[in-house]
C-alpha positions, 0 to 999 in steps of 0.5 A: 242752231241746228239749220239742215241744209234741205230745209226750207226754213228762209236763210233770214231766220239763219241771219238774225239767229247769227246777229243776235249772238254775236249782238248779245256776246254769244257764243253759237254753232250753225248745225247743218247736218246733226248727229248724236255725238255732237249732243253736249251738255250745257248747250241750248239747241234751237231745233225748226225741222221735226226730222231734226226735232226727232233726232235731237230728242232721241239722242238726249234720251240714248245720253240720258240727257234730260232737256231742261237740265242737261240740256236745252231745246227750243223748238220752232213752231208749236204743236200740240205733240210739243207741249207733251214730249219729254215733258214739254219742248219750248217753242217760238211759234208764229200766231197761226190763227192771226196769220189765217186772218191776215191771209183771209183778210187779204184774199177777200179785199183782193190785196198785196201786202207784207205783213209781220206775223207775231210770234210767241216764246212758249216756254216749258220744261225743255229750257 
């Protein structure tokens, strides 16, 4: 998982990554600060900023590395750029229209809540 230190992903997506792998016997690496060298064939990186996203890309492409392959990418939140780079990057991505309801929903009724926001496997050629 490549998790840079600036990021403002929530340290509980960072939690849960680590509990799933050690939960399923997998073996896994944290990436804070990623560089091309660290690129291997065989492993699957979980990327979730586009900086990184950006450089993973680039450096399978410097390795002639291809994702789906070679290696695998699986990208956090969905966008339409993802569905065509490289033929396609596998996202985890929230419902952003469901999210829009919620927050809509709770703004008009005056409320407070937590609310858990689905999320969707989008796989494509990346994995």
């Amino acid at each position: 998982m490549i998790f840079p230190e600036s990021s403002n992903i929530p340290q509980d997506i960072k939690r849960g990554f680590e509990r799933y792998c050690r939960e399923k016997g997998l073996a896994y690496e944290t990436i804070r600060v990623f560089s091309a060298n660290e690129l291997m064939k065989n492993n699957a990186y979980l990327v979730f900023d586009d900086i990184s996203f950006v450089k993973l890309v680039q450096s399978a492409q410097t390795l002639n590395y291809v994702p789906g392959y070679d290696i695998g990418i699986i990208s956090y939140n969905d966008t339409s750029l993802k569905s065509v780079v490289a033929t396609g990057i596998t996202t985890i991505s929230t419902d952003f229209i469901a999210m829009g309801r919620s927050m809509a929903d709770l703004v008009i009724n005056k409320k407070k809540d937590h609310i858990l926001n689905p999320c969707t496997l989008i796989r494509r050629n990346s994995l």
